[in-house]
DSSP file (Angstrom, degrees, kcal/mol; ACC not computed):
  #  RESIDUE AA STRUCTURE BP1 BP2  ACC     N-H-->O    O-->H-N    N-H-->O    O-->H-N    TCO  KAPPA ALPHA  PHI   PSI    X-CA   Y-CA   Z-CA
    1    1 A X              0   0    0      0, 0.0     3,-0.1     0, 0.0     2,-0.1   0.000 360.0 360.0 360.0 147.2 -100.3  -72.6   58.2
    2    2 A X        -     0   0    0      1,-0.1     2,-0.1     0, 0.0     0, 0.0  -0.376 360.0-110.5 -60.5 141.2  -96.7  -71.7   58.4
    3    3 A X        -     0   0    0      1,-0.1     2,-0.2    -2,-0.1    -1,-0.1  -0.471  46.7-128.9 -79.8 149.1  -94.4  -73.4   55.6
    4    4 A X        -     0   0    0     -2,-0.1     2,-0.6    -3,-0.1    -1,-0.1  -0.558  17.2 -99.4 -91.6 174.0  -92.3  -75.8   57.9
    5    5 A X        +     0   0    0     -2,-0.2     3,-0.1     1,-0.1    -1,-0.0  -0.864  53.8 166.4 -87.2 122.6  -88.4  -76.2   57.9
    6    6 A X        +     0   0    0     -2,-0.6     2,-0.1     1,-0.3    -1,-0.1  -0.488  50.9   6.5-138.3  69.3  -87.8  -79.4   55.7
    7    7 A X        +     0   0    0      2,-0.0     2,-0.4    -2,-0.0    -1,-0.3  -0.317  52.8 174.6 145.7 139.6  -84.9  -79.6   54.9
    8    8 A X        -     0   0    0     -2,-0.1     2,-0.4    -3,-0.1    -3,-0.0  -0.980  18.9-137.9-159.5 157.2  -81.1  -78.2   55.4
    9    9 A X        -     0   0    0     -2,-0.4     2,-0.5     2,-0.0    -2,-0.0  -0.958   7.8-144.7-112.5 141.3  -77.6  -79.0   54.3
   10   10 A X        -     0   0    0     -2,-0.4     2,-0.3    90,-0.0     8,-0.1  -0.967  28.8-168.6-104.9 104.5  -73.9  -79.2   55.7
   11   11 A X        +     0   0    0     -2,-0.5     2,-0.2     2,-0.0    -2,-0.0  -0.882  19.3 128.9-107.6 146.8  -71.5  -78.1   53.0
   12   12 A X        -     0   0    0     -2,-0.3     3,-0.3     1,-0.1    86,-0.1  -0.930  66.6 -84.0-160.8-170.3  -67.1  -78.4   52.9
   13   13 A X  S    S+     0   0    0      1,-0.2     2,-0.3    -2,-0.2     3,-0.1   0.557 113.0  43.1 -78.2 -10.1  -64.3  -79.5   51.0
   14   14 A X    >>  -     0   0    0      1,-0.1     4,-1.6     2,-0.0     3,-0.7  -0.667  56.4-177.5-140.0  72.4  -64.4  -83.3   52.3
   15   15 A X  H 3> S+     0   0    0     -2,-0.3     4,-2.0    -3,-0.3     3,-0.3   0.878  83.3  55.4 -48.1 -35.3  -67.6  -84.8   52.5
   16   16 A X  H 3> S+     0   0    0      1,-0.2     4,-1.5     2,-0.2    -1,-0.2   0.870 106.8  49.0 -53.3 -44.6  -66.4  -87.8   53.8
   17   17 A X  H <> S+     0   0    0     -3,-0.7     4,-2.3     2,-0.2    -1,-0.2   0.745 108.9  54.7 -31.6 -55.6  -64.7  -86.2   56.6
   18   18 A X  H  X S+     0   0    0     -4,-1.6     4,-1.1    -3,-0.3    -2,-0.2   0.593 108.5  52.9 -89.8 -17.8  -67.9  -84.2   57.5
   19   19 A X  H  X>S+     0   0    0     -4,-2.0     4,-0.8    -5,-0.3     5,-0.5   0.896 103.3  47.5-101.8 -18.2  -69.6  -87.1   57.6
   20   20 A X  H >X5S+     0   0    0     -4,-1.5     4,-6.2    -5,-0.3     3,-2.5   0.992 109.7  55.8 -43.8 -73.2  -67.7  -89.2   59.9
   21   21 A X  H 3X5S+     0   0    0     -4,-2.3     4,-1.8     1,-0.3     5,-0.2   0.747 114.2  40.9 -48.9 -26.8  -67.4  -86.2   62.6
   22   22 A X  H 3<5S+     0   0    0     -4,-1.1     6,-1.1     3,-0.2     4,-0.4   0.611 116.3  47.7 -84.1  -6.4  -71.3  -85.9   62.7
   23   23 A X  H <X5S+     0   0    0     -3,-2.5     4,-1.2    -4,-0.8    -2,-0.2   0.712 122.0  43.7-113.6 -61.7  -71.9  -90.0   62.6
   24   24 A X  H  <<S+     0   0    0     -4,-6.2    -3,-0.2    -5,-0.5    -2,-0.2   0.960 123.2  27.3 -77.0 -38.6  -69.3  -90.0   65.4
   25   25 A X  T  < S+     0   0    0     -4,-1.8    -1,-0.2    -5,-0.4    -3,-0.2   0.805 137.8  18.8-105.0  -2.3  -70.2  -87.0   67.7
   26   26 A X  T  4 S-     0   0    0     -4,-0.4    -2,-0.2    -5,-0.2    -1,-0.2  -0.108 101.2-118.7-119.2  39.6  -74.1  -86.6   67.4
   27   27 A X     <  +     0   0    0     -4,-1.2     2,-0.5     1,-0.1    -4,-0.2   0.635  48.0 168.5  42.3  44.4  -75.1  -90.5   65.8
   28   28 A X        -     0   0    0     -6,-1.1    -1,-0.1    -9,-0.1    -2,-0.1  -0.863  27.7-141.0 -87.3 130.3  -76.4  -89.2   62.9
   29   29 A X        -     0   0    0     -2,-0.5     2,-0.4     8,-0.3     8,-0.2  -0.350  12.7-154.6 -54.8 149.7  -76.9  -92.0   60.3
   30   30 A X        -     0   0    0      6,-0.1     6,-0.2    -2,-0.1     5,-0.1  -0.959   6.6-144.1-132.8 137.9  -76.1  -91.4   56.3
   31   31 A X    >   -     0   0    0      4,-2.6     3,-0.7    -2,-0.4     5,-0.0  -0.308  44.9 -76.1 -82.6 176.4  -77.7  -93.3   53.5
   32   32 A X  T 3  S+     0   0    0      1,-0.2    -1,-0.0     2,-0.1     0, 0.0   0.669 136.1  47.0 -35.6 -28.1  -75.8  -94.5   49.8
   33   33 A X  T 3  S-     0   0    0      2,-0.1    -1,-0.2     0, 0.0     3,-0.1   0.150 121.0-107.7-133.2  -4.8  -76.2  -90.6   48.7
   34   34 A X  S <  S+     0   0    0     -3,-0.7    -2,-0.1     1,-0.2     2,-0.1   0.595  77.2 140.1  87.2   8.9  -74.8  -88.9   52.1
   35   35 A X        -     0   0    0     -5,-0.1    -4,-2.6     1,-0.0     2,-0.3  -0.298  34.5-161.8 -84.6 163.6  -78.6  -87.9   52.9
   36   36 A X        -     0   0    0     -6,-0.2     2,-0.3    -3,-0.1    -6,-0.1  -0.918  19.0-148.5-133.5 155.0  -79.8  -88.2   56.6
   37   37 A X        +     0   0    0     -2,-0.3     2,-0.4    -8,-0.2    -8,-0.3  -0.926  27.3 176.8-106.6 149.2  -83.4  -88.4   58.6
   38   38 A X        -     0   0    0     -2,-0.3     2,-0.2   -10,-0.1    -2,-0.0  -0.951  33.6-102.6-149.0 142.1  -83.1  -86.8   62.2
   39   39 A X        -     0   0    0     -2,-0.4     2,-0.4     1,-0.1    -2,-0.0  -0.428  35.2-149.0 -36.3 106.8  -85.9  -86.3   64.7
   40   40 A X        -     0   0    0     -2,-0.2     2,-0.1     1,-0.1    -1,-0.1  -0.595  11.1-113.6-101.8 170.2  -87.2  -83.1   65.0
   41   41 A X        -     0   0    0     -2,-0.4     2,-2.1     1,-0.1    -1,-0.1  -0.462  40.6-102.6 -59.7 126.7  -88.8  -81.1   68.2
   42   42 A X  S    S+     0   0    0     -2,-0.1    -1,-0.1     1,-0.1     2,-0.1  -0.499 102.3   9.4-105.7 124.2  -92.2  -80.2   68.0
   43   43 A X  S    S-     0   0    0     -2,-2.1     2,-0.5     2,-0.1    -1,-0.1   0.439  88.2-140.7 113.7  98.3  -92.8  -76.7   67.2
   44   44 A X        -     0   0    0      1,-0.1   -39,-0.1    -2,-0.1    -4,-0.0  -0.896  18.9-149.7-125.5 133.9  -89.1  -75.7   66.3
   45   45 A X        +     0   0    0     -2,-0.5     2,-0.2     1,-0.1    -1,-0.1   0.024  25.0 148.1 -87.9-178.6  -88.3  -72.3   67.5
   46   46 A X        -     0   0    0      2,-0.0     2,-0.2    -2,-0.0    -1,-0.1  -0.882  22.2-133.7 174.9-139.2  -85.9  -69.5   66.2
   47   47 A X        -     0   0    0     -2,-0.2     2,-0.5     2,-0.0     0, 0.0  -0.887  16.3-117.9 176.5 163.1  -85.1  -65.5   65.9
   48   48 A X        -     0   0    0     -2,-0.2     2,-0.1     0, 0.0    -2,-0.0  -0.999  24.0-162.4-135.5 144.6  -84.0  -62.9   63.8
   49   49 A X        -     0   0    0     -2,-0.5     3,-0.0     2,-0.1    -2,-0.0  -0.230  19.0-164.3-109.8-174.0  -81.4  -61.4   64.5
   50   50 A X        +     0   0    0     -2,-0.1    -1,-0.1     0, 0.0     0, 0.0   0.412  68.6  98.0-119.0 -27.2  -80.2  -57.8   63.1
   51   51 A X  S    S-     0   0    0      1,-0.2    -2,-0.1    -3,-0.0     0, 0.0   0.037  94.2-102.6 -82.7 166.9  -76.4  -58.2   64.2
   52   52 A X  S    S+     0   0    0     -3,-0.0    -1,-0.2     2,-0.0    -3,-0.0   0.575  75.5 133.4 -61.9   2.3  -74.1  -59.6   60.5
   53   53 A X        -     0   0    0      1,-0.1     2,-0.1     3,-0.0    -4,-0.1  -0.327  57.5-119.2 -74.8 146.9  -73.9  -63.3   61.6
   54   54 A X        -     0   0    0      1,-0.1    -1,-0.1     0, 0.0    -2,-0.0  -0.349  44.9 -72.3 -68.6 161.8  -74.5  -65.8   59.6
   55   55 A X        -     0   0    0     -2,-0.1     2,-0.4     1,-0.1    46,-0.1  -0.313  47.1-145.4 -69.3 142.6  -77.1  -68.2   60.2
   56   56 A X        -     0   0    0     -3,-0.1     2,-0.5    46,-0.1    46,-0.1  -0.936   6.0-155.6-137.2  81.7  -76.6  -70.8   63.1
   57   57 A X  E     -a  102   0A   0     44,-0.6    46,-1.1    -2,-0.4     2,-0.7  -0.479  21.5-161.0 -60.0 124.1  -77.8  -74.2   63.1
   58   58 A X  E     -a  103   0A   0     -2,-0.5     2,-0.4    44,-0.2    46,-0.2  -0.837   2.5-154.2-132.6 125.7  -78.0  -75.0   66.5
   59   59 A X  E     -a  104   0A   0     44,-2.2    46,-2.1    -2,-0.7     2,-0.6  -0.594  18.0-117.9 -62.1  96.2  -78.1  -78.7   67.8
   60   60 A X  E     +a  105   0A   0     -2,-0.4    46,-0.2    44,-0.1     2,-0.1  -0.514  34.4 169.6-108.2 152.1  -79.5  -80.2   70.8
   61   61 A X  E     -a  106   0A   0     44,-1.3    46,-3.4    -2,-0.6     3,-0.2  -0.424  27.8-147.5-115.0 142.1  -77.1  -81.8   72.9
   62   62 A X  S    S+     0   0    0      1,-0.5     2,-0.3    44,-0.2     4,-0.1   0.207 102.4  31.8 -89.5   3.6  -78.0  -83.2   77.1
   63   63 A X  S  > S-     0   0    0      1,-0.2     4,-0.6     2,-0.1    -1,-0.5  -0.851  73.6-174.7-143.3 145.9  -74.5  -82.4   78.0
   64   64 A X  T  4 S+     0   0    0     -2,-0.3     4,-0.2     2,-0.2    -1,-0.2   0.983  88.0  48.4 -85.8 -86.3  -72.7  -79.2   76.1
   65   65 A X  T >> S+     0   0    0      2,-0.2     3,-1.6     1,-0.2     4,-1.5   0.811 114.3  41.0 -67.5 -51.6  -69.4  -79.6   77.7
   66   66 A X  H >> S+     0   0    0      1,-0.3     3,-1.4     2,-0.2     4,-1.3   0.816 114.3  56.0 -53.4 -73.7  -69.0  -83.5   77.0
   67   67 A X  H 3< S+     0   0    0     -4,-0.6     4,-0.5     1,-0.2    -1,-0.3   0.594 107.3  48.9  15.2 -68.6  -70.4  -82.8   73.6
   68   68 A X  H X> S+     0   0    0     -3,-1.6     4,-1.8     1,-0.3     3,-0.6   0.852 107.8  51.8 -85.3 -33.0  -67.5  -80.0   72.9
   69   69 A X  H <X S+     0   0    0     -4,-1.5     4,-2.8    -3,-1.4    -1,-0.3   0.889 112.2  52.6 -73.8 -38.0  -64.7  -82.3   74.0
   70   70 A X  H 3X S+     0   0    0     -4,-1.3     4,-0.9    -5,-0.4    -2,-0.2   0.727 106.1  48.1 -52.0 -25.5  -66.4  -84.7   71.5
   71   71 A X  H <4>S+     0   0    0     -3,-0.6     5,-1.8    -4,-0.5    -2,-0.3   0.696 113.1  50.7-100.9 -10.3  -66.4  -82.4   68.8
   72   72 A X  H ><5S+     0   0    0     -4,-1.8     3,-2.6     3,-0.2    -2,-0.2   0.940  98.2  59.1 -45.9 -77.4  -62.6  -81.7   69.6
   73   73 A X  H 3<5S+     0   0    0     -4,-2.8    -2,-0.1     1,-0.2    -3,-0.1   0.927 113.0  55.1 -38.9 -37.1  -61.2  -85.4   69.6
   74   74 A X  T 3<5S-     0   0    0     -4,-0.9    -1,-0.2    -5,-0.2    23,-0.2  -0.111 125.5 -83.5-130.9  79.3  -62.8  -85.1   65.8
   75   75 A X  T < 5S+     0   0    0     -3,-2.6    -3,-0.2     1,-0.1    -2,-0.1   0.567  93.5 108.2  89.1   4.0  -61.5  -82.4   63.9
   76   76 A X      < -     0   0    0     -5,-1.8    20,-0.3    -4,-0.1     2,-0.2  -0.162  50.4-143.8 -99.9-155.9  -63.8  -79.5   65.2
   77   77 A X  E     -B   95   0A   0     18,-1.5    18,-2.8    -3,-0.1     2,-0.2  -0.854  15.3-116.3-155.4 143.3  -63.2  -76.5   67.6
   78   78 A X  E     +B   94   0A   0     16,-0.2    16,-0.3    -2,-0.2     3,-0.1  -0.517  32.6 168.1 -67.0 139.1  -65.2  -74.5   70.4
   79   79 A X  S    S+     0   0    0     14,-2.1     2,-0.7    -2,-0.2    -1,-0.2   0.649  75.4  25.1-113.6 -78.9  -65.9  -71.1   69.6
   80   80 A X  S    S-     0   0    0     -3,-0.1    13,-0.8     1,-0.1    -1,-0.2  -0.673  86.4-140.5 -74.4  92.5  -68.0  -70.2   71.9
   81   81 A X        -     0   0    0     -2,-0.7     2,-0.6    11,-0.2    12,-0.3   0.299  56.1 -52.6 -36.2-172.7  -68.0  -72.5   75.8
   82   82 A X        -     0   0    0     10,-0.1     2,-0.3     8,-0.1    10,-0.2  -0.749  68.3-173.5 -51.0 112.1  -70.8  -73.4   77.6
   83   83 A X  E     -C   91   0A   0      8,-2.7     8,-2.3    -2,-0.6     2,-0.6  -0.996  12.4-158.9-159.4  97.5  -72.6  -70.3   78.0
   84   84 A X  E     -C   90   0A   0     -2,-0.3     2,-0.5     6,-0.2     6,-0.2  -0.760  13.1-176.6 -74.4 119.2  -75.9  -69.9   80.2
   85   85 A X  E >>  -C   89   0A   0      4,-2.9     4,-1.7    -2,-0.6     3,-1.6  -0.733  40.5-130.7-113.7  95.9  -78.0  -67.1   79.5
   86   86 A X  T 34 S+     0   0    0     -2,-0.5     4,-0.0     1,-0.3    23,-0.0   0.151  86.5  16.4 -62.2 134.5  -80.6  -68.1   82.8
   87   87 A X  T 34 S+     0   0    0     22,-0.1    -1,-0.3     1,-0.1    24,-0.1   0.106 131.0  53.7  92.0 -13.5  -84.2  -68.2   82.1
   88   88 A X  T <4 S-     0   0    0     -3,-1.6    23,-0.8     1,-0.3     2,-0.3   0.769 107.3 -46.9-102.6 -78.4  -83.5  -68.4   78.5
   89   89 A X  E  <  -C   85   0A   0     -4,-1.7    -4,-2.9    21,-0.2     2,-0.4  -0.979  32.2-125.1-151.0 150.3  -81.1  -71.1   77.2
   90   90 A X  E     +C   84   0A   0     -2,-0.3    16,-3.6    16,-0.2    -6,-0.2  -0.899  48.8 155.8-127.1 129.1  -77.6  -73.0   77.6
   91   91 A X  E     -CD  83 105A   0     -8,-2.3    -8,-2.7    -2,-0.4     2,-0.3  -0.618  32.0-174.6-128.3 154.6  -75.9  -72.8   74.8
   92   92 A X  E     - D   0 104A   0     12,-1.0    12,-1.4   -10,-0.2     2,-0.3  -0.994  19.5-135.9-155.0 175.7  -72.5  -72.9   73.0
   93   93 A X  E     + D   0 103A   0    -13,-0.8   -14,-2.1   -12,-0.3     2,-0.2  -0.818  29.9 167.5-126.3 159.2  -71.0  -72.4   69.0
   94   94 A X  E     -BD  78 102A   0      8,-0.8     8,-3.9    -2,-0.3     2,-0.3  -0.918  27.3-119.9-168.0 151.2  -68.6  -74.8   68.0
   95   95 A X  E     -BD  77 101A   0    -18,-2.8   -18,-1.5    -2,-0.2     6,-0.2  -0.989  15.4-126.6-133.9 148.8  -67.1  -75.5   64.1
   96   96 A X        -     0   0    0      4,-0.8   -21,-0.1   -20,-0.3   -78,-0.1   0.363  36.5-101.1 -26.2 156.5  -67.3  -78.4   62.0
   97   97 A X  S    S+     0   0    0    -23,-0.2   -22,-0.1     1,-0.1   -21,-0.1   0.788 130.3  57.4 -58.9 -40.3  -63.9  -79.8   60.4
   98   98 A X  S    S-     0   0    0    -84,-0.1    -1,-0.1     2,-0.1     3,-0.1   0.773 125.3-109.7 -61.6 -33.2  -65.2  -77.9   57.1
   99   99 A X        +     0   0    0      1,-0.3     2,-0.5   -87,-0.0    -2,-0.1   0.803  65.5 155.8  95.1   8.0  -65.2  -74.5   59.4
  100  100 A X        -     0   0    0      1,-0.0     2,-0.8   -89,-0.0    -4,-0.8  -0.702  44.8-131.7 -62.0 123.4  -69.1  -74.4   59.4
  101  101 A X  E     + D   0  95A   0     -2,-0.5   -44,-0.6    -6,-0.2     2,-0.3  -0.692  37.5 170.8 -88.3 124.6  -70.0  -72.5   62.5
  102  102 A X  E     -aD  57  94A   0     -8,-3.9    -8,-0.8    -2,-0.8   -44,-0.2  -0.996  22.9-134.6-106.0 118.9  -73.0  -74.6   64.7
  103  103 A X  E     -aD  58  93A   0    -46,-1.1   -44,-2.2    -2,-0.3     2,-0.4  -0.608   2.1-147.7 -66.4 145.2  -74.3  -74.1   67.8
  104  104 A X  E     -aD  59  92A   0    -12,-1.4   -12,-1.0   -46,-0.2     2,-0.4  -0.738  14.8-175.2 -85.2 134.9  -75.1  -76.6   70.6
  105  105 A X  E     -aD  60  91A   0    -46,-2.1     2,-1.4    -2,-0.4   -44,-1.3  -0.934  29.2-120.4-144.6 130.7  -78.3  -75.8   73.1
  106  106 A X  E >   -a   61   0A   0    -16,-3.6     3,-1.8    -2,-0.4   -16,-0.2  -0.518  30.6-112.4 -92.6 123.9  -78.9  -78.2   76.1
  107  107 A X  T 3  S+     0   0    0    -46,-3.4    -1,-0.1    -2,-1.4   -47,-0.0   0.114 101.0  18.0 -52.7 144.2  -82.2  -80.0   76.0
  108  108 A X  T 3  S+     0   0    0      1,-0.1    -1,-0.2     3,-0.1     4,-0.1   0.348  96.0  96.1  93.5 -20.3  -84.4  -78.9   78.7
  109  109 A X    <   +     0   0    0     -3,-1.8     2,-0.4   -19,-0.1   -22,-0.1   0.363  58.9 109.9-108.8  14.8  -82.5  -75.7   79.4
  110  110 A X  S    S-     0   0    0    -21,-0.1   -21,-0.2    -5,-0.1   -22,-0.1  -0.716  84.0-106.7 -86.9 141.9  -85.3  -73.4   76.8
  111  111 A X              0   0    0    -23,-0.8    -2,-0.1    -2,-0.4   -23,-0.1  -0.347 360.0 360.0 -41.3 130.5  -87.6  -71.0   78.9
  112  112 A X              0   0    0     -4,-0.1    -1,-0.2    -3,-0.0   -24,-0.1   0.168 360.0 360.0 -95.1 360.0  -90.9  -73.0   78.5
């Protein structure tokens, strides 16, 4: 069997910060110790890439653009808009108050 993905982290200078703006635009919950559960997909996809980027958590969203105006109003910025690449995915990159680059992908829009 394939090891699964169990685990990942969101690091900056202001935890407190970083955890508001995810509690407030994706409803992610935090415990006493700043740890989360989230629902995952089953059968969680990915790529490798060749190009220099760094590695891209990417988040799924049903609407991008309201999404990105959400992650505006707290402290984040679009890097990348809404962006269809048809038959594949729609997708956008966005950062974090911290300056973590993320992605957004809108459920429903991956090539089945």
């Amino acid at each position: 069997m394939a090891a699964p993905i169990v685990f990942f982290d969101i690091a900056g200078p202001d935890g407190g910060r970083l955890k508001a703006f995810y509690a407030t635009v994706f409803d992610w919950r935090f415990d006493a110790g700043s740890t989360f559960n989230l629902s995952a997909t089953v059968g969680l996809r990915g790529a490798i890439r060749q190009d220099p980027a760094e590695k891209i958590l990417y988040l799924g969203v049903e609407n991008i653009d309201f999404t990105l105006i959400r992650i505006e109003a707290n402290g984040g910025e679009t890097v990348v808009p809404r962006t269809v690449v048809l038959g594949v995915v729609t997708y956008a990159l966005f950062t974090d108050p911290a300056g973590n680059r993320m992605g957004l992908a809108e459920l429903g829009s991956f090539d089945a």
